[in-house]
N, C-alpha and C positions, 0 to 999 in steps of 0.2 A: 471525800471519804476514800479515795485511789491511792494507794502506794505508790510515791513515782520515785524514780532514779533517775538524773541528770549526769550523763556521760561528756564529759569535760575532755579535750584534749591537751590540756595546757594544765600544766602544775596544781595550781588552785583555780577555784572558780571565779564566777563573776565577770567572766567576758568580757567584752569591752569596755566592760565598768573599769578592769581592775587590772586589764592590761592596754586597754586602751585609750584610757582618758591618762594626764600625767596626774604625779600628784599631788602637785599645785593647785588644779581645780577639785581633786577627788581624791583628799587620803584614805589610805587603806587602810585605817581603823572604821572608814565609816560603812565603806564595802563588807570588811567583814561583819562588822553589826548588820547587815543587811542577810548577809549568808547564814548570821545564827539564828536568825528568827526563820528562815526558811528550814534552817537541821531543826528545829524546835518545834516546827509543823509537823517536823515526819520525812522531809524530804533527804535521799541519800544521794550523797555526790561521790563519784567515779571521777578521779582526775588522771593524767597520763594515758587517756583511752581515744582512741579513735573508732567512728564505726563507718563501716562500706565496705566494699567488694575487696577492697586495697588497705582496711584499717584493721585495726586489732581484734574487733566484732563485728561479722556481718550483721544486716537486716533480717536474713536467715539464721543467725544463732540467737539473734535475741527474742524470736517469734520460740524458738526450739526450750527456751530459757522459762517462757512463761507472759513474758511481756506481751497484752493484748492491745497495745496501741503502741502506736510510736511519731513521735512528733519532732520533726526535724526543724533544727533554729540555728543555725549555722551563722544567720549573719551577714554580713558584707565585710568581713576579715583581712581580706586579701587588695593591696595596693594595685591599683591599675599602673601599666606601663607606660610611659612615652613613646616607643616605639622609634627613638631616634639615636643617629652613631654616636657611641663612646657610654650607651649605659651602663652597656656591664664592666665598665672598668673597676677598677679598684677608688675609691672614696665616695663610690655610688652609692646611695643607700634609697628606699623610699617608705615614703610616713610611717603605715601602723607597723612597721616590720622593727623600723629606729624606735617608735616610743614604748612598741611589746620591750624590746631590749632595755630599754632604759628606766623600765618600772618591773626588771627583776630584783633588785632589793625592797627590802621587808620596811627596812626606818625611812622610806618617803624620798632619801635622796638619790637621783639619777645616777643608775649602776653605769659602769665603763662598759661600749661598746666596739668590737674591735674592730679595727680600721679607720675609728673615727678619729680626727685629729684636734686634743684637746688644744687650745691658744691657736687654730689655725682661723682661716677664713670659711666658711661658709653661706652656701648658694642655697637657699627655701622655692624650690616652683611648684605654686600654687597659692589659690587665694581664700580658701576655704579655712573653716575651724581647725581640721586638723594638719593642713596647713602651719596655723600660726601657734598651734601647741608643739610641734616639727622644734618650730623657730627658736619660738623660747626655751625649751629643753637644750636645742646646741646651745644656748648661752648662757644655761645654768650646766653645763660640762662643759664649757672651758674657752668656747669660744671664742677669738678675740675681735670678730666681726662679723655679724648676722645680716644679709639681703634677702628680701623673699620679693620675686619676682612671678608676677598673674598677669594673665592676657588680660582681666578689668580693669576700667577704669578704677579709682580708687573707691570713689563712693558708690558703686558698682559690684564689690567684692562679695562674694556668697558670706566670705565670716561674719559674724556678729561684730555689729561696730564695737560691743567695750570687750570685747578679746583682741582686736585691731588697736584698739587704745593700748591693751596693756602690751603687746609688743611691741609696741614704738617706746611706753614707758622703762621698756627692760632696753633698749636700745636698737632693736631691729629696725633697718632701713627699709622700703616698700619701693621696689619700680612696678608702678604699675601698668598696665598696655602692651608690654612686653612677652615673647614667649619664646620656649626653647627651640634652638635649632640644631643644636652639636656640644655636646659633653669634648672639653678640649684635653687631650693627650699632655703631659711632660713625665718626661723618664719613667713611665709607665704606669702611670694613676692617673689622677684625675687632675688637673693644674689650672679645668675653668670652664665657663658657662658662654658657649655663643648664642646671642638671643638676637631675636629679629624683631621690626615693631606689629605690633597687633591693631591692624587696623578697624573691625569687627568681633566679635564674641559668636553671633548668632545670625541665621539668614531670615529673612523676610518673614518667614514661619514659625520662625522662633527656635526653630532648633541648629543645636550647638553643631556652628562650622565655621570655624575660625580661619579669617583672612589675613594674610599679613604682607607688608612692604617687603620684599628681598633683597631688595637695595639699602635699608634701613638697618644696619646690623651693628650690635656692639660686643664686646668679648669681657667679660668680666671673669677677674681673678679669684679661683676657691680651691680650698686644697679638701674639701667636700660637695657634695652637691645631693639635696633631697628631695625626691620627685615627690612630692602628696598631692596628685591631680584626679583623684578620686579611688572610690571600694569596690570590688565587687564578690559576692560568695564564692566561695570554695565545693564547689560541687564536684571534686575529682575523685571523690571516692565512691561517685554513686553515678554508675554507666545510663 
């Protein structure tokens, strides 16, 4: 029986439905069926709006506004970094930042992203779902060879085995045991992927600390390379 408004940052709504799944697995005829029976409730959506200290609406104007509750769902939006040399070159890209961009058009097929190099080679690191939606998206724009390379072993891999199926069906290759160590330099992009071998995932306690041989090392050729080695929220607008 509450009035709510859902304050969107991003063009249309539906979050990571509808920008962050592709739309291979989730077209967005079916997102928006889902958004009209929400407007059909009563619910009003605010898109192009941010709220925090640093967004377009504080916490303090929307309490000043009327709003007696407020309930923050932000999500895990934002790609974790690798943290190793040559990220920020140019053909870097990492996961949900590549597949937001590539589910900006309306008719389902992967809009052009800039920097990315349609017919060139691409580097996938990570072995997770969004991972292998990563993968498959570069090779439905244009790719003329997809590796996705995870410190798991293969039957090890966080993704879902039949999403691991269907990227090998589309043609993606898998090293798996491997991990990154250096985003490699030529003429001032990105030209390739040094990885090392992964000799563990996890320590004795089970938590994540990966070990690796540094003698073990191989260089793989990408004129891209996309990190989706996990999420985490966006908390920057709220001190």
């Amino acid at each position: 029986g509450h009035p709510v408004t859902v304050f969107e940052a991003l063009p249309e709504p539906g979050g990571m439905l509808r920008w962050g799944i592709p739309a291979y697995r989730l077209p967005t005829a079916v997102v928006e069926a889902q958004i009209a029976r929400l407007r059909s409730l009563g619910v009003n959506f605010v898109c192009n709006t941010t709220i925090g200290d640093n967004g377009d609406i504080s916490l303090e104007e929307l309490k000043k506004r009327g709003f007696k509750a407020v309930c923050l769902a932000v999500g895990a939006s934002v790609s974790r970094r690798a943290g190793i040399a040559g990220e920020e070159l140019p053909g870097v890209f990492h996961g949900l930042e590549f597949l937001r961009a590539a589910r900006a058009n309306r008719d389902d097929t992967p809009g052009d992203i800039p920097g990315f190099p349609r017919g060139g080679r691409v580097v996938v690191v990570g072995g997770g779902d969004v991972a292998v939606d990563a993968a498959i998206t570069a090779g439905k724009l244009g790719a003329s060879e997809v590796t996705m390379i995870c410190l798991e072993q293969k039957d090890a891999m966080p993704a879902f085995r039949h999403n691991v199926e269907d990227a090998e069906r589309e043609g993606v290759s898998i090293l798996a045991g491997w991990g990154p160590a250096k985003v490699l330099e030529g003429e001032g992009r990105t030209s390739g992927l040094r990885i090392r071998r992964c000799l563990r995932v996890w320590d004795e306690e089970h938590r994540f600390s990966p070990e690796f041989e540094e003698t073990d090392v191989r260089d793989v050729p990408a004129d891209a390379v996309i990190f989706a080695i996990g999420q985490a929220g966006d908390l920057s607008f709220f001190p």
